[in-house]
Every structure is written in C-alpha cells, then in structure tokens.
DOVEX-52959 format. One record per atom (N, C-alpha, C, O): x, y, z; residue number from 1. Coordinates in Angstrom, 3 decimals, m for minus. Atoms other than C-alpha are relative to their C-alpha. Layout:
BEGIN
<u = X v = Y w = Z num = NUM>;
...
//
This chain:
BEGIN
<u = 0.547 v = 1.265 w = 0.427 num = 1>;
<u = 116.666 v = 108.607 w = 118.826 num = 1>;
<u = 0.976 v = m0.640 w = m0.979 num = 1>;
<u = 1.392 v = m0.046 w = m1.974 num = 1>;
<u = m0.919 v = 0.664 w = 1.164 num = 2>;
<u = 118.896 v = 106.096 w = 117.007 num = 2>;
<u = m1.097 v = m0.965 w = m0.820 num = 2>;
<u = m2.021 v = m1.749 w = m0.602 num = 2>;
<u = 0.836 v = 0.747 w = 1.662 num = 3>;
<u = 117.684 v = 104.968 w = 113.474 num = 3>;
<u = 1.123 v = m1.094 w = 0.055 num = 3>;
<u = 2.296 v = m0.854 w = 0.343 num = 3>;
<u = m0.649 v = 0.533 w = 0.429 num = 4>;
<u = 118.844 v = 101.866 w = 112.723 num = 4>;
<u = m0.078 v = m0.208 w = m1.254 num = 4>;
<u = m0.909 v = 0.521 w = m1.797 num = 4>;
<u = 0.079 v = 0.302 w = 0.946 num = 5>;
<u = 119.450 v = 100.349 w = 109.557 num = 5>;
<u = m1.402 v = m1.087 w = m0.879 num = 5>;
<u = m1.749 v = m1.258 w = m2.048 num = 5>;
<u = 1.576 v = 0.437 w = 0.076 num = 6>;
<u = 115.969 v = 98.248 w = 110.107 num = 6>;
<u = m0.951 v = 1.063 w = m0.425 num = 6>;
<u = m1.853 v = 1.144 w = m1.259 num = 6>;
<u = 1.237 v = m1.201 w = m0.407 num = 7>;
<u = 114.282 v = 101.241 w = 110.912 num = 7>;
<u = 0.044 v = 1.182 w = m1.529 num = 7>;
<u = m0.836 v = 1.833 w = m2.092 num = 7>;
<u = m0.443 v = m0.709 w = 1.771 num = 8>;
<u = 116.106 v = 102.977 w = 107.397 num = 8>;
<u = m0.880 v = m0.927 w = m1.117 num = 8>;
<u = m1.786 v = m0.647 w = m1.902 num = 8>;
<u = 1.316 v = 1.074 w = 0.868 num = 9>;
<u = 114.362 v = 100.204 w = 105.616 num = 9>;
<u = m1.704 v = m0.132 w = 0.018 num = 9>;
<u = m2.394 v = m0.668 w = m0.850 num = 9>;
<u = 0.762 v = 0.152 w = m0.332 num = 10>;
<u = 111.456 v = 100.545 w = 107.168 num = 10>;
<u = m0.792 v = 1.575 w = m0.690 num = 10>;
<u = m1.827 v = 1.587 w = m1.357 num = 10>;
<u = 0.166 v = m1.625 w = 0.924 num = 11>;
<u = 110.885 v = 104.316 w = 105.737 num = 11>;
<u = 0.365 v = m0.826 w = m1.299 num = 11>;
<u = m0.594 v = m1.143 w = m2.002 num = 11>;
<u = 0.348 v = 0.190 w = 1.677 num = 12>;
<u = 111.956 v = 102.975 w = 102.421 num = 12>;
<u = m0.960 v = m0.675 w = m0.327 num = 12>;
<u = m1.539 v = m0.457 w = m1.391 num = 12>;
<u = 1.527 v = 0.827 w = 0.349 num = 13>;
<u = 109.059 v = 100.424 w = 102.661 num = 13>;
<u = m0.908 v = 1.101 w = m0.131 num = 13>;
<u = m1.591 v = 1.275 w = m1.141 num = 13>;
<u = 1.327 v = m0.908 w = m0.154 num = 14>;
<u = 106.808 v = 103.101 w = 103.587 num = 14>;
<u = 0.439 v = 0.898 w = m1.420 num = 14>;
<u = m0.363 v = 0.836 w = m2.351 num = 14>;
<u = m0.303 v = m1.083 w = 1.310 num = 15>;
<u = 108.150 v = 105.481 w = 100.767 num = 15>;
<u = m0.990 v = m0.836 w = m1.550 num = 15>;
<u = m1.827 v = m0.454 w = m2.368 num = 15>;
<u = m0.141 v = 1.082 w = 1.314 num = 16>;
<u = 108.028 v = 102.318 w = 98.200 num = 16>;
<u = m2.016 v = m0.299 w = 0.335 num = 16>;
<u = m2.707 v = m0.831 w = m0.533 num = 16>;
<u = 1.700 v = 0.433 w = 0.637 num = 17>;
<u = 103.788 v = 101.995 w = 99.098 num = 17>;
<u = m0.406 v = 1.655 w = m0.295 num = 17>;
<u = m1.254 v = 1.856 w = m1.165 num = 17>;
<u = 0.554 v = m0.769 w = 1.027 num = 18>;
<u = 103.523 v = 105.788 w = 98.609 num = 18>;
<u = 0.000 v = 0.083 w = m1.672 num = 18>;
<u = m0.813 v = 0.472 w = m2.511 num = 18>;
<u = m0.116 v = m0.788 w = 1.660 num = 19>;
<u = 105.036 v = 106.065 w = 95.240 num = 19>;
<u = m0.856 v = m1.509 w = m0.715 num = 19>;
<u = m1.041 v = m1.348 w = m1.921 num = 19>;
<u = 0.859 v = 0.730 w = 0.249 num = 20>;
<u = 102.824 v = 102.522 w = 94.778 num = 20>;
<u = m1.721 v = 0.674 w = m0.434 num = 20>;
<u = m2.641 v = 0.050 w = m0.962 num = 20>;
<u = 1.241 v = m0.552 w = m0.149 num = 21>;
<u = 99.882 v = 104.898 w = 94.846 num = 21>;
<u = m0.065 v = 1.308 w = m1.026 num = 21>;
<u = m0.862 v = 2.224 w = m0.826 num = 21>;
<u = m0.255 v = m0.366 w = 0.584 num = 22>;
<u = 100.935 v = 106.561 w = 92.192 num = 22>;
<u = m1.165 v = 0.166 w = m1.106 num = 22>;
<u = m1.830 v = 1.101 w = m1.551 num = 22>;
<u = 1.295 v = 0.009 w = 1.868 num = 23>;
<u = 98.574 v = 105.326 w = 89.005 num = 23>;
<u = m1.515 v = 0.400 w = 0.610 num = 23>;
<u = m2.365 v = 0.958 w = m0.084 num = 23>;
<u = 1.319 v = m0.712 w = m0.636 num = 24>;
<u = 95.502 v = 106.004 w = 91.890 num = 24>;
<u = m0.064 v = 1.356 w = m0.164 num = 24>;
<u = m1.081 v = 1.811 w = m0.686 num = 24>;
<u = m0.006 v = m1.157 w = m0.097 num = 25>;
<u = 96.432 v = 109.350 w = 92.204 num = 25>;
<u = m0.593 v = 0.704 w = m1.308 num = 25>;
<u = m1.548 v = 1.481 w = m1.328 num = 25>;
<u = 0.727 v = m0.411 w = 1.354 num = 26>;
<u = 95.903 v = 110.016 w = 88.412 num = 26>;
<u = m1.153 v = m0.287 w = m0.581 num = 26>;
<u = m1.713 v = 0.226 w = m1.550 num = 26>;
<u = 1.323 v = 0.637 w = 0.164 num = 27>;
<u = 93.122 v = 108.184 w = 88.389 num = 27>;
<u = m1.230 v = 1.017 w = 0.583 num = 27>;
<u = m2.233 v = 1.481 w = 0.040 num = 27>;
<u = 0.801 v = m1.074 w = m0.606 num = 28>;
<u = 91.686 v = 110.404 w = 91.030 num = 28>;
<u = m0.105 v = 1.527 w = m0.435 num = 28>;
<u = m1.173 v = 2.137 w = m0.388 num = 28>;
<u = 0.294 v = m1.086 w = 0.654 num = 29>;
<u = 92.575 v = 113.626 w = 89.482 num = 29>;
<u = m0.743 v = 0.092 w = m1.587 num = 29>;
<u = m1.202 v = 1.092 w = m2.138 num = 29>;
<u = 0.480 v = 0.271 w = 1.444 num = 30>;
<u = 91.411 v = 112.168 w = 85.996 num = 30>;
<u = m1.538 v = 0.498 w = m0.310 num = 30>;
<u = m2.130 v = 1.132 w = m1.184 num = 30>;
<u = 1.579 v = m0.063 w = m0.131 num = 31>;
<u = 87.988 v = 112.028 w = 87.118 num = 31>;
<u = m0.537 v = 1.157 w = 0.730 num = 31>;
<u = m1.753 v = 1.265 w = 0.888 num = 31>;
<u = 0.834 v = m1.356 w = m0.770 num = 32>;
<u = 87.247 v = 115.205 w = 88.966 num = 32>;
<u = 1.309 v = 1.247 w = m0.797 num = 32>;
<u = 1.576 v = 2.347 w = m0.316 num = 32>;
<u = m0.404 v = m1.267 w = 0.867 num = 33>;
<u = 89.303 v = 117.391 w = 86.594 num = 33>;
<u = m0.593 v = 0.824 w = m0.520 num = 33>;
<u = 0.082 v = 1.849 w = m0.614 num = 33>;
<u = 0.741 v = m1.182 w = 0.366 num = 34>;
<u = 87.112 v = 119.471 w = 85.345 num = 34>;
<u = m0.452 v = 0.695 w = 1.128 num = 34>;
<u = m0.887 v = 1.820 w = 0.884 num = 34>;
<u = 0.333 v = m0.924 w = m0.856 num = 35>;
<u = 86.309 v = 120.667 w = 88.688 num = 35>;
<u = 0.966 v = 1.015 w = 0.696 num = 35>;
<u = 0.677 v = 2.021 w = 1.344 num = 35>;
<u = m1.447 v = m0.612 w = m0.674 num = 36>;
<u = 90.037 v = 121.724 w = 89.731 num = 36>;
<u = 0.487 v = 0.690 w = m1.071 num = 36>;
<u = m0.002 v = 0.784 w = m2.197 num = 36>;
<u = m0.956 v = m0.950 w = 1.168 num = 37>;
<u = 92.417 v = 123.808 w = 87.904 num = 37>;
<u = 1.315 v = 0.001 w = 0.953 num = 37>;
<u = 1.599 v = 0.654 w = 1.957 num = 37>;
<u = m0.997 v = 0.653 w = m0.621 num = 38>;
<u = 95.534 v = 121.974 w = 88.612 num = 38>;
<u = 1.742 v = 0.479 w = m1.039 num = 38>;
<u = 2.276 v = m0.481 w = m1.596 num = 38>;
<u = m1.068 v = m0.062 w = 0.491 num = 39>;
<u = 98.974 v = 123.775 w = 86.940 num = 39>;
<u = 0.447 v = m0.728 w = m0.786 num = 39>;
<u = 0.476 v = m0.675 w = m2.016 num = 39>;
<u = m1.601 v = 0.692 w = 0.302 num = 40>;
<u = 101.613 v = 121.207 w = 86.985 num = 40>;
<u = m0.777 v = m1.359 w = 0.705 num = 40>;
<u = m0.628 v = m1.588 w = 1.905 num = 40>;
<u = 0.399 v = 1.341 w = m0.431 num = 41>;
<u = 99.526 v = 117.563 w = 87.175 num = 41>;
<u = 1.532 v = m0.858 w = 0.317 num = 41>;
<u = 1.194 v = m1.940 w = 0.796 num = 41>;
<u = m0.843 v = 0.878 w = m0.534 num = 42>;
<u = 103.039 v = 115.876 w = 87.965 num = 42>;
<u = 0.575 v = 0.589 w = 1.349 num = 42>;
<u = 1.131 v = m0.225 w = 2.087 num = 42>;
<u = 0.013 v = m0.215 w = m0.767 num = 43>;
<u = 103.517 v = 118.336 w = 90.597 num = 43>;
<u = m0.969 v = m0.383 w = 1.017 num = 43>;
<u = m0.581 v = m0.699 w = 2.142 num = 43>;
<u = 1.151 v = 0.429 w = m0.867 num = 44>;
<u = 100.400 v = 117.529 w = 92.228 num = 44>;
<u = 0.141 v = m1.079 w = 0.760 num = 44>;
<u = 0.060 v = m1.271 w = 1.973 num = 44>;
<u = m0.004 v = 1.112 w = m0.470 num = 45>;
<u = 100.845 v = 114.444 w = 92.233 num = 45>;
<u = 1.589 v = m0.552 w = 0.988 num = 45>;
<u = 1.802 v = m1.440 w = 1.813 num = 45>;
<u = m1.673 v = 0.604 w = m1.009 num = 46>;
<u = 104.853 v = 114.243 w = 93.662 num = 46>;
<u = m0.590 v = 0.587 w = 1.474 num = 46>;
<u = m0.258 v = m0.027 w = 2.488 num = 46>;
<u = 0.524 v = m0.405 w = m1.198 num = 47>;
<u = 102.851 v = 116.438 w = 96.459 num = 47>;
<u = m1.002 v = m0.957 w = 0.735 num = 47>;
<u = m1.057 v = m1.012 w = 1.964 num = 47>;
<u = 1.194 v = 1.056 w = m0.605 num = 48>;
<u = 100.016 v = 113.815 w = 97.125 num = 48>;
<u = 1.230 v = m1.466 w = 0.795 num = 48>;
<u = 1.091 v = m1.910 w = 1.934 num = 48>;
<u = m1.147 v = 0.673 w = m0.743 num = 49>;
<u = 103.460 v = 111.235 w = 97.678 num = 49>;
<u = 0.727 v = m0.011 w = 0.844 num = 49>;
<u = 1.199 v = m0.998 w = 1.409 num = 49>;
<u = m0.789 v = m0.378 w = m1.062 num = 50>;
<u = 105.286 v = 113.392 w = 99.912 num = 50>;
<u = m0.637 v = m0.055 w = 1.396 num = 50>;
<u = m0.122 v = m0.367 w = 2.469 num = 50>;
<u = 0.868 v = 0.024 w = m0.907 num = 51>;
<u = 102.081 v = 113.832 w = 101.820 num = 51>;
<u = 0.056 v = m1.420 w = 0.353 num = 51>;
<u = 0.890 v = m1.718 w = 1.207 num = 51>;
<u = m0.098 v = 1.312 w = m0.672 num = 52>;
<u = 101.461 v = 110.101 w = 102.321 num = 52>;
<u = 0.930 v = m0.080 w = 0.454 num = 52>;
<u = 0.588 v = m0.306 w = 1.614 num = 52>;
<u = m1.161 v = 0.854 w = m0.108 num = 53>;
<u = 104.859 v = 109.178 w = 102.878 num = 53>;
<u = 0.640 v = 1.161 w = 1.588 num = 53>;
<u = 1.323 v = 0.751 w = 2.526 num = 53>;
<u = m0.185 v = m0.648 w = m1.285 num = 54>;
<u = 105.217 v = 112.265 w = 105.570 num = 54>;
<u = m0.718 v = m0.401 w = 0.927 num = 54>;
<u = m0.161 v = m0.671 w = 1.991 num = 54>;
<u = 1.287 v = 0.531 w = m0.939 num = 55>;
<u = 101.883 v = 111.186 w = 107.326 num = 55>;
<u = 0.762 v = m1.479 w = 0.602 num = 55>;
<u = 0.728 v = m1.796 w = 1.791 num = 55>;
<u = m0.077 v = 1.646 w = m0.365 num = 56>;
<u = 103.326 v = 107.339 w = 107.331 num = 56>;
<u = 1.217 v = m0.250 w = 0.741 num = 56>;
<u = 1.422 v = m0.966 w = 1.722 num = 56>;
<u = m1.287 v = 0.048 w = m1.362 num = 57>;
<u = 106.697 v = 107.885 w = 108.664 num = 57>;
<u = 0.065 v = 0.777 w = 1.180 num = 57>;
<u = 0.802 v = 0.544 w = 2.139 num = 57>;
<u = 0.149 v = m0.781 w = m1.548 num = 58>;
<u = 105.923 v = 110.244 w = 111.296 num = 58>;
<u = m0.954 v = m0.626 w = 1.150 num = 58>;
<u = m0.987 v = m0.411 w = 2.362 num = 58>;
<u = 0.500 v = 0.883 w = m0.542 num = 59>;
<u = 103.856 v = 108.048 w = 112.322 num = 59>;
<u = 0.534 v = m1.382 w = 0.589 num = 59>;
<u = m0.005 v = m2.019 w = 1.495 num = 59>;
<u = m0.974 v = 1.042 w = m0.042 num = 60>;
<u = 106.542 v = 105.278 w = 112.257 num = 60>;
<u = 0.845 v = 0.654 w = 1.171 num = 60>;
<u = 0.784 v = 0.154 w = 2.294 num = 60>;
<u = m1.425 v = m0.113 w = m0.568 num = 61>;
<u = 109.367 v = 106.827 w = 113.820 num = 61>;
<u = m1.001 v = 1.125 w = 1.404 num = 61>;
<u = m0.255 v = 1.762 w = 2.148 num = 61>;
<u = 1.097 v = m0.441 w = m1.437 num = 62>;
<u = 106.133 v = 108.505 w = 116.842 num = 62>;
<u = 0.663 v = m1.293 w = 0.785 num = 62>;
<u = 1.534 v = m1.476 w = 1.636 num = 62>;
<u = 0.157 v = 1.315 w = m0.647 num = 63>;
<u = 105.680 v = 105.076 w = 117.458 num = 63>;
<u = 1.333 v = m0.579 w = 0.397 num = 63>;
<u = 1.390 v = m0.985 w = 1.558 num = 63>;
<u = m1.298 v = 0.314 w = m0.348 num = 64>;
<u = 109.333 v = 104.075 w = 117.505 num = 64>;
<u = 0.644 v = 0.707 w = 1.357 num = 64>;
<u = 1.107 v = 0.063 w = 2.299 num = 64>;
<u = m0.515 v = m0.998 w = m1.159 num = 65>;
<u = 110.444 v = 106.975 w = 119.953 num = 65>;
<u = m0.906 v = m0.813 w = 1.245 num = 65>;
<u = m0.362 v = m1.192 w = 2.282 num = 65>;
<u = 0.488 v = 0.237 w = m1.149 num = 66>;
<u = 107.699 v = 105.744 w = 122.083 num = 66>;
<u = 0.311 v = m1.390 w = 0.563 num = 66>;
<u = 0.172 v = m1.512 w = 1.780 num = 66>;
<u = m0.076 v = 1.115 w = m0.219 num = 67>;
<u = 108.510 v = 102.109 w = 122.121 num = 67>;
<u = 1.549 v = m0.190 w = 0.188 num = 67>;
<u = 1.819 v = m1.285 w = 0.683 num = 67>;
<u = m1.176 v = 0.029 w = m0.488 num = 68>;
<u = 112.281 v = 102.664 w = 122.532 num = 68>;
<u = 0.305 v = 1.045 w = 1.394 num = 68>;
<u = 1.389 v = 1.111 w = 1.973 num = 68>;
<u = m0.005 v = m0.467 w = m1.457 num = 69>;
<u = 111.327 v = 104.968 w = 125.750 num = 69>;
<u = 0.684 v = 1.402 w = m0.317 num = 69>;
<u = 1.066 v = 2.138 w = 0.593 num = 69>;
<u = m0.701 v = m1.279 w = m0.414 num = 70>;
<u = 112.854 v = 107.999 w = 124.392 num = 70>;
<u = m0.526 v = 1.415 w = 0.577 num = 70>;
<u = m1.711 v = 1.702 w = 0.407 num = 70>;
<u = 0.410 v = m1.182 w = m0.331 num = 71>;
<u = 112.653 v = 111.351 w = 125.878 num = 71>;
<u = m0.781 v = 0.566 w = m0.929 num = 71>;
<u = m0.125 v = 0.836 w = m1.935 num = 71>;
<u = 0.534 v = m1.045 w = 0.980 num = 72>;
<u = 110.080 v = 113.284 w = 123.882 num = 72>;
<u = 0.324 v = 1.503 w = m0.320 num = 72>;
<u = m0.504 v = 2.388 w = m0.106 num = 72>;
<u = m0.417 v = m1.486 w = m0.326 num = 73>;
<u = 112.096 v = 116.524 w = 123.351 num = 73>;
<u = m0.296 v = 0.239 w = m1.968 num = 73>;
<u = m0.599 v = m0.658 w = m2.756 num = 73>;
<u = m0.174 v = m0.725 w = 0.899 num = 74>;
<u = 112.097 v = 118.321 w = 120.302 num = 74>;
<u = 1.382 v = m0.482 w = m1.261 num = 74>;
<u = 1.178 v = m0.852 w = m2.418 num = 74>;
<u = m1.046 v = 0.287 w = m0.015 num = 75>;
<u = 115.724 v = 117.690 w = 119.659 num = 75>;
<u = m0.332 v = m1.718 w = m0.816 num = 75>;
<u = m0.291 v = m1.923 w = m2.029 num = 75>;
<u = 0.365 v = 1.383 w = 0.268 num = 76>;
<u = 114.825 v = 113.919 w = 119.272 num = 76>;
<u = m0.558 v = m0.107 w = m1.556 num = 76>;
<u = m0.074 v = m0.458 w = m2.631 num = 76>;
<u = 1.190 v = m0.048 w = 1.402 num = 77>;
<u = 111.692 v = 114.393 w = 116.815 num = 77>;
<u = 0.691 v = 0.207 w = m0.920 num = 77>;
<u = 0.937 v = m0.683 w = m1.734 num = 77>;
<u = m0.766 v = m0.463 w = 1.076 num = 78>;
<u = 113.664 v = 116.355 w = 114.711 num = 78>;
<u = 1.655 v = m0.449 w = m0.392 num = 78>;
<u = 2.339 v = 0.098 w = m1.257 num = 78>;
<u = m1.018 v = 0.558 w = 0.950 num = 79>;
<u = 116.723 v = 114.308 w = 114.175 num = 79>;
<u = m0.895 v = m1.412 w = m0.098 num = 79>;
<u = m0.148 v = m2.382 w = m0.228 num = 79>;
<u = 0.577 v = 1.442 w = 0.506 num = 80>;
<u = 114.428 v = 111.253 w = 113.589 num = 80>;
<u = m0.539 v = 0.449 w = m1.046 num = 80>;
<u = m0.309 v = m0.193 w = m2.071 num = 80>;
<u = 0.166 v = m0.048 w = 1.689 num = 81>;
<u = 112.705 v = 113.166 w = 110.728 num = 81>;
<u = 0.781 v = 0.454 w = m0.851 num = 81>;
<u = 0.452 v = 0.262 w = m2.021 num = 81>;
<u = m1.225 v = m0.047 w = 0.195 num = 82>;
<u = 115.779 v = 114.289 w = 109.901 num = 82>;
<u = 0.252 v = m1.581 w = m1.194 num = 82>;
<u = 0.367 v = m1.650 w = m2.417 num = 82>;
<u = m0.548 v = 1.801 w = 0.695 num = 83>;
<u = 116.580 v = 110.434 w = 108.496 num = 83>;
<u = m1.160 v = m0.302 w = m0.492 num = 83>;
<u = m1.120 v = m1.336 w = m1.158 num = 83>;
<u = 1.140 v = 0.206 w = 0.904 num = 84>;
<u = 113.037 v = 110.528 w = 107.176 num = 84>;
<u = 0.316 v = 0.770 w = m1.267 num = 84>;
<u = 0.813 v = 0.287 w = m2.284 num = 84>;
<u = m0.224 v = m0.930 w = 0.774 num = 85>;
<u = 113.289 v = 113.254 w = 105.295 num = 85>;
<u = 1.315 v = m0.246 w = m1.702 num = 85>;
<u = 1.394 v = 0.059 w = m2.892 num = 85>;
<u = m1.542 v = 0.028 w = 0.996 num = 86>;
<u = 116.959 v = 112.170 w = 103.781 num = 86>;
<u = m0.668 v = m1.037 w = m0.864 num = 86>;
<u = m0.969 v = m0.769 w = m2.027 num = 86>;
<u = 1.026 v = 0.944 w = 1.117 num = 87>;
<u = 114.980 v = 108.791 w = 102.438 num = 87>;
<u = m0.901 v = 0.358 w = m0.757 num = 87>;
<u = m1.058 v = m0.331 w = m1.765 num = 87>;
<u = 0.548 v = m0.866 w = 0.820 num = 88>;
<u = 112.662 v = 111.158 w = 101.062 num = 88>;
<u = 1.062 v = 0.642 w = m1.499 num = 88>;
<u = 1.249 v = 0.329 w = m2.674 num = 88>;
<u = m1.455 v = m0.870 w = 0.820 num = 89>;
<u = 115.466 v = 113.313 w = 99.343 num = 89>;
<u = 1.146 v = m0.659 w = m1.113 num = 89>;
<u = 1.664 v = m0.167 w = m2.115 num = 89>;
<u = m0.635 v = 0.751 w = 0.799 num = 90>;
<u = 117.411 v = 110.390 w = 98.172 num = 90>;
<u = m0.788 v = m0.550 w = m0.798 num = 90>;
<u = m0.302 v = m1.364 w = m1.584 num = 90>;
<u = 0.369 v = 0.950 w = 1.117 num = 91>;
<u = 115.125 v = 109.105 w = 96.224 num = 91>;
<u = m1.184 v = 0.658 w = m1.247 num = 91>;
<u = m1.931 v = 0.055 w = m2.018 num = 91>;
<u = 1.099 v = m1.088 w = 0.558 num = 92>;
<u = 113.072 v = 112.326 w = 94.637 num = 92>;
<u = 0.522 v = m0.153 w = m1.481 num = 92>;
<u = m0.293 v = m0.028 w = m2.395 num = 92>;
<u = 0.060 v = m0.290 w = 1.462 num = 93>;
<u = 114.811 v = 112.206 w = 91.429 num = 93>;
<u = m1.165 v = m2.225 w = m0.965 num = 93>;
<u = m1.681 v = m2.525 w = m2.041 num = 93>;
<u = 0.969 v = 1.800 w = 0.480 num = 94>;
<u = 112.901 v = 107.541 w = 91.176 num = 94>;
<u = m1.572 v = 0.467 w = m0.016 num = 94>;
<u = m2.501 v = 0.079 w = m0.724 num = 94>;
<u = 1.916 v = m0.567 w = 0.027 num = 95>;
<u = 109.465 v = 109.580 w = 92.206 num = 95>;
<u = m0.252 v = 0.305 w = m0.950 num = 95>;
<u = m1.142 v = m0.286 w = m1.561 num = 95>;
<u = 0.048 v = m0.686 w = 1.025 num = 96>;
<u = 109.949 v = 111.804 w = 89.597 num = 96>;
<u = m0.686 v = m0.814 w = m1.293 num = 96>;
<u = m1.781 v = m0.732 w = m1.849 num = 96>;
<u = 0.115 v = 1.169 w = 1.146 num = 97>;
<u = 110.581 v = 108.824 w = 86.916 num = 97>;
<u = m0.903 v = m0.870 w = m0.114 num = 97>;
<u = m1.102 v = m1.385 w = m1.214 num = 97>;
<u = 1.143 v = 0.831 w = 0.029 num = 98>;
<u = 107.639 v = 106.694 w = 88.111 num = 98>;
<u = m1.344 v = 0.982 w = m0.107 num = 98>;
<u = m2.402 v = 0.415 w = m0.380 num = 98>;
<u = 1.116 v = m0.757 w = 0.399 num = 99>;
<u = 105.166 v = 109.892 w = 87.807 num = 99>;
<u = m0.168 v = 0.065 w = m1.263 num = 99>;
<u = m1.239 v = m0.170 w = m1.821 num = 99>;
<u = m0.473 v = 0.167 w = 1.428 num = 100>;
<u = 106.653 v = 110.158 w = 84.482 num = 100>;
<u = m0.602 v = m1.291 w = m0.848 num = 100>;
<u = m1.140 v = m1.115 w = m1.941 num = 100>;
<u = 0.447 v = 0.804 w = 0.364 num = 101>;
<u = 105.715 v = 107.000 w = 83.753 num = 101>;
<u = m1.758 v = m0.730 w = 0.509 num = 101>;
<u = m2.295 v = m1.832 w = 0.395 num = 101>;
<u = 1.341 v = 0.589 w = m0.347 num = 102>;
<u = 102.342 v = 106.608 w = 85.006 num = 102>;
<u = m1.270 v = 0.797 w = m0.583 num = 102>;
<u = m2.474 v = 0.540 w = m0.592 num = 102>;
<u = 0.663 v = m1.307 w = 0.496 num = 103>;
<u = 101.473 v = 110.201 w = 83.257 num = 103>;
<u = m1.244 v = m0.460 w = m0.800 num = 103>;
<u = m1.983 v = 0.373 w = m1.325 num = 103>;
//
C-alpha cells in the first residue's frame, strides 16, 4: 500500500484529535478514582491516546487499502501500520508534554 503524503497527514489529524482528548481523559479518571487503583495516572492516560489513535488509523488506512483496491495480504497491512505507527513514535515525546500539561 503506498502512503502518501495526504494520507501522512491524515494520521497526524487523527493523532492531533486523540491527544485533543486529553483533559476528558482526566476528567474521566478524576471521577471514578476511588474505584480504580491506577499506578502511573500519566501512563494511563498516554495508553487511553495510543488506544484511540490505534483504533482511528486502522481504521483509516482499512478503509484506504480497500478503496485503492489493494490486495489484502498481510504484507500490505503491516507496512501501512508500519507509517502509522512511525506518526505515533514521532511524536510520543508532544503526548508526553500535553499530558504534562493537562495533569
């Protein structure tokens, strides 16, 4: 599957409304804290981001494979999340800094 440079943007959008969902997240653990027993609350929460943002591009780049006709192999999938993943990766130390700031 070829990523273009649309389609690279298009994962950073999706990235840019998980880590948007950021001050919810604390919001949500704020209020049912006493029922959890949660470690590392900024871990939690970089995990609740990765989750969305895995759910939303795999979902993106499904839909893409299918609408550019590609073969569904294995091979494929996995160099398309491949280029998810890296937009993920490049930008873990900005997640970090906006959990930080929403603490």
């Amino acid at each position: 599957m070829d990523i273009t440079t649309e389609d690279k943007n298009e994962l950073e959008n999706l990235l840019n409304i998980a880590t948007s969902q950021i001050p919810r997240y604390f919001n949500l653990i704020n209020s049912a804290k006493e029922n959890w027993q949660i470690k590392d609350i900024n871990e939690f929460v970089f995990g609740m981001v990765f989750e969305k943002y895995i759910h939303d591009s795999g979902q993106y780049l499904t839909n893409k494979g299918i609408d550019d006709s590609q073969p569904n192999t294995i091979e494929n999938t996995m160099k398309a999340y491949d280029v998810g993943i890296e937009v993920f990766g490049d930008n873990v130390a900005e997640i970090k800094r906006l959990i930080q700031e929403n603490k």
